[in-house]
C-alpha positions as CSV (number, residue, x, y, z in Angstrom):
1,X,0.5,4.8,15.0
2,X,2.2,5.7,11.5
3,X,1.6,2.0,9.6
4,X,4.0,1.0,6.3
5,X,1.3,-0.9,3.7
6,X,4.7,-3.1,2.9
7,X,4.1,-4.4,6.9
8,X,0.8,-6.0,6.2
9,X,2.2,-7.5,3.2
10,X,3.3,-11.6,3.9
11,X,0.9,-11.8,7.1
12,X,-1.2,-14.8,7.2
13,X,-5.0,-14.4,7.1
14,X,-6.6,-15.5,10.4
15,X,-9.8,-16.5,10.6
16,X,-11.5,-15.4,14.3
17,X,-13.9,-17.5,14.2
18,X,-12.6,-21.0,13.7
19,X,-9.2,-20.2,14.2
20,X,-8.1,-20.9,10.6
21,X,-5.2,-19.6,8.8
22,X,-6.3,-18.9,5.6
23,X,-3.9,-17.6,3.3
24,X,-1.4,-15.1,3.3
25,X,-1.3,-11.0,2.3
26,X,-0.1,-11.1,-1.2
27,X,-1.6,-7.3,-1.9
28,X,-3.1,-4.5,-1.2
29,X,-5.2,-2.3,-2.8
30,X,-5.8,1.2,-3.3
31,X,-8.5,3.4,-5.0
32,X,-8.0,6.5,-7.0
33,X,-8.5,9.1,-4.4
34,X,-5.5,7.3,-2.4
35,X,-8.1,5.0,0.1
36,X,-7.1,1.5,1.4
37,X,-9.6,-0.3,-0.2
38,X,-8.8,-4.4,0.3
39,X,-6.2,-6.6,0.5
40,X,-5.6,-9.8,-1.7
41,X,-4.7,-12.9,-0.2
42,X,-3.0,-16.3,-1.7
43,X,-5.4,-18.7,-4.3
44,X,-6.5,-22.3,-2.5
45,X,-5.6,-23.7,-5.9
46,X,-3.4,-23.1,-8.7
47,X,-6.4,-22.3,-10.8
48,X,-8.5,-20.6,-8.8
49,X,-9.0,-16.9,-9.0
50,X,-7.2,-14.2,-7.1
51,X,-9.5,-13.5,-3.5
52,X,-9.3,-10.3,-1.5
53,X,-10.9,-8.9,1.6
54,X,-12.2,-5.2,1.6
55,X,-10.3,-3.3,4.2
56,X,-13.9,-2.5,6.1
57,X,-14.6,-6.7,6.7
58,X,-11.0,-6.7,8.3
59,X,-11.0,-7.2,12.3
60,X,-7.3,-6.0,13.0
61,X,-4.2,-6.4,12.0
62,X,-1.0,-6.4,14.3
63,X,2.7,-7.0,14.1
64,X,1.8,-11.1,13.2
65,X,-1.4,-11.3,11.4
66,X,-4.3,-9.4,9.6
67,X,-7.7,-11.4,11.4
68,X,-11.0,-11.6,9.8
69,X,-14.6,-12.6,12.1
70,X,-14.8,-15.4,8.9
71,X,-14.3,-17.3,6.2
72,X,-17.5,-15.4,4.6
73,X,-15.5,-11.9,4.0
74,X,-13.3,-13.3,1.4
75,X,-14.8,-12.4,-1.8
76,X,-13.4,-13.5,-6.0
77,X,-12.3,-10.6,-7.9
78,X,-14.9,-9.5,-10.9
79,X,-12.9,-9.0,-14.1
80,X,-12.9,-5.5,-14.0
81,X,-11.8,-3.9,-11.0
82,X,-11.1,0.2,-10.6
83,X,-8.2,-0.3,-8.2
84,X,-4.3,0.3,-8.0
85,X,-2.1,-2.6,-6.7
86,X,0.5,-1.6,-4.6
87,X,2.9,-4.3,-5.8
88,X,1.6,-6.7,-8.8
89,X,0.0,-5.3,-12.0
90,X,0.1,-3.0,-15.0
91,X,-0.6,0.1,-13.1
92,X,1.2,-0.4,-9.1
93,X,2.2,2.0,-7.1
94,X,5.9,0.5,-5.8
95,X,8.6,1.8,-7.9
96,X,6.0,4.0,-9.8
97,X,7.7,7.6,-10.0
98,X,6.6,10.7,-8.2
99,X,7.1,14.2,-10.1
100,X,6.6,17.6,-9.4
101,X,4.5,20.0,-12.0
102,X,6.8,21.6,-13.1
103,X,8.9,18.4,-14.2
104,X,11.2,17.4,-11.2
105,X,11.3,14.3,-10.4
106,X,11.2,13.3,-6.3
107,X,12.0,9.5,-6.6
108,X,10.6,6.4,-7.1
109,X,8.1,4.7,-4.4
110,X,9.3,2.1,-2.0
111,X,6.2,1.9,0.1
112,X,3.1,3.8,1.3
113,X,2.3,5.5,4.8
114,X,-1.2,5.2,6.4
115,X,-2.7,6.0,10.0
116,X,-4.9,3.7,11.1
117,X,-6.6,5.8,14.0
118,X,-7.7,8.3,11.2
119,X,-8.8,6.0,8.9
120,X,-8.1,4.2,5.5
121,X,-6.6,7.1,3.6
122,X,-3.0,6.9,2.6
123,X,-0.5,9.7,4.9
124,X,2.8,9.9,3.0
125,X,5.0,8.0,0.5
126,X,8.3,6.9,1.2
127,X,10.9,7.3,-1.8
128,X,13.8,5.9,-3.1
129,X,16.6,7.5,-5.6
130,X,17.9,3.4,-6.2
131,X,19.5,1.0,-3.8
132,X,23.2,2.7,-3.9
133,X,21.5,6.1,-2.8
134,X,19.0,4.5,-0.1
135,X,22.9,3.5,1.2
136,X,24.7,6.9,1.0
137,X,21.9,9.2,1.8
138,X,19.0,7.2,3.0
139,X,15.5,7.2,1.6
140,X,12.7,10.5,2.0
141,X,9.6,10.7,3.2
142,X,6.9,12.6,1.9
143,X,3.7,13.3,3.4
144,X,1.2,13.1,0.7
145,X,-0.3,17.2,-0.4
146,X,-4.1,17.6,-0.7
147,X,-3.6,17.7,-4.6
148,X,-2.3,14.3,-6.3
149,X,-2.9,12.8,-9.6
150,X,-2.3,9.0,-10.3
151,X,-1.5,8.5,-13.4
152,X,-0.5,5.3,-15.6
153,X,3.2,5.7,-15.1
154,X,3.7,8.7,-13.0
155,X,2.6,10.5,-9.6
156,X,2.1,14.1,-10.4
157,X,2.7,16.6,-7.3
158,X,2.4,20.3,-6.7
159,X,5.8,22.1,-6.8
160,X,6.0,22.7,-3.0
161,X,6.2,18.8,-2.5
162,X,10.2,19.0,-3.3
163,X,10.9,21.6,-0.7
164,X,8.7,19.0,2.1
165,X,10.7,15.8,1.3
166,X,12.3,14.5,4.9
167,X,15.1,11.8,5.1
168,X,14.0,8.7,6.9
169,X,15.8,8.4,9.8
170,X,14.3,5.1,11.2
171,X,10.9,4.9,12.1
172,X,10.1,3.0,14.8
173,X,6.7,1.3,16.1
């Protein structure tokens, strides 16, 4: 089943072993070659640092929460850290825009696609043109070609990717 990362995003953390809601998905995190890599949740404390869980240590995640076997899997960021939020940083992927190579530009990205049954790597992007567009035509969907580059402020993809974009119809789970 066809998952939007924007879905995980708000669920509270459940703890399977003790039954403890810990926190809540603030995040998620991708690498460069487009894998699901954690998910951050919610600090204890004003001051404390960020915490995430890498997508492997996650038990499930459903329509109501993301669990965890324990407390234990929730790890501090380091300071440096090689991954691309999708929402909160200097380089995330919402709202970053997706061009062609030769210089057309395919919209802006309003969330990311994954299939859980074949694993953590991202399926498609979903795009937007702005808010009065998404309401006169709809947004597009765009199944993600072999050949992407992630750069600072722009998604580079091959030619072909304009003539694949589909309108979003409704997608339903």
């Amino acid at each position: 089943m066809i998952r939007k990362v924007q879905e995980i995003i708000g669920l509270p953390v459940i703890d399977v072993e003790s039954g403890k809601k810990l926190g809540k998905v603030n995040d998620i995190f991708l690498s460069a070659d487009q894998e699901l890599k954690a998910v951050t949740i919610d600090a204890k404390h004003w001051f404390s640092s960020s915490r995430f869980i890498a997508w492997e240590d996650i038990a499930g995640f459903g329509d109501d929460a993301v669990t965890i076997p324990n407390e234990l899997v929730i790890r501090s960021f380091e300071e440096t850290n090689p991954w691309i939020a999708f929402l909160s940083g200097n380089k995330k992927l919402k709202e970053m825009s997706v061009m062609t190579v030769t210089g057309n530009q395919l919209g802006l990205i309003s969330d990311v696609y994954f299939d859980p049954e074949l694993g953590t790597k991202m399926i498609g992007l979903e795009l937007t043109d702005g808010f009065i567009s998404d309401l006169k035509e709809g947004r597009k969907w765009m199944r993600l070609p072999e050949t992407v580059t992630i750069g600072d402020d722009t998604i580079v993809v091959p030619a072909e990717s304009e003539d694949a974009l589909e309108e979003i119809v409704t997608i339903k789970r």
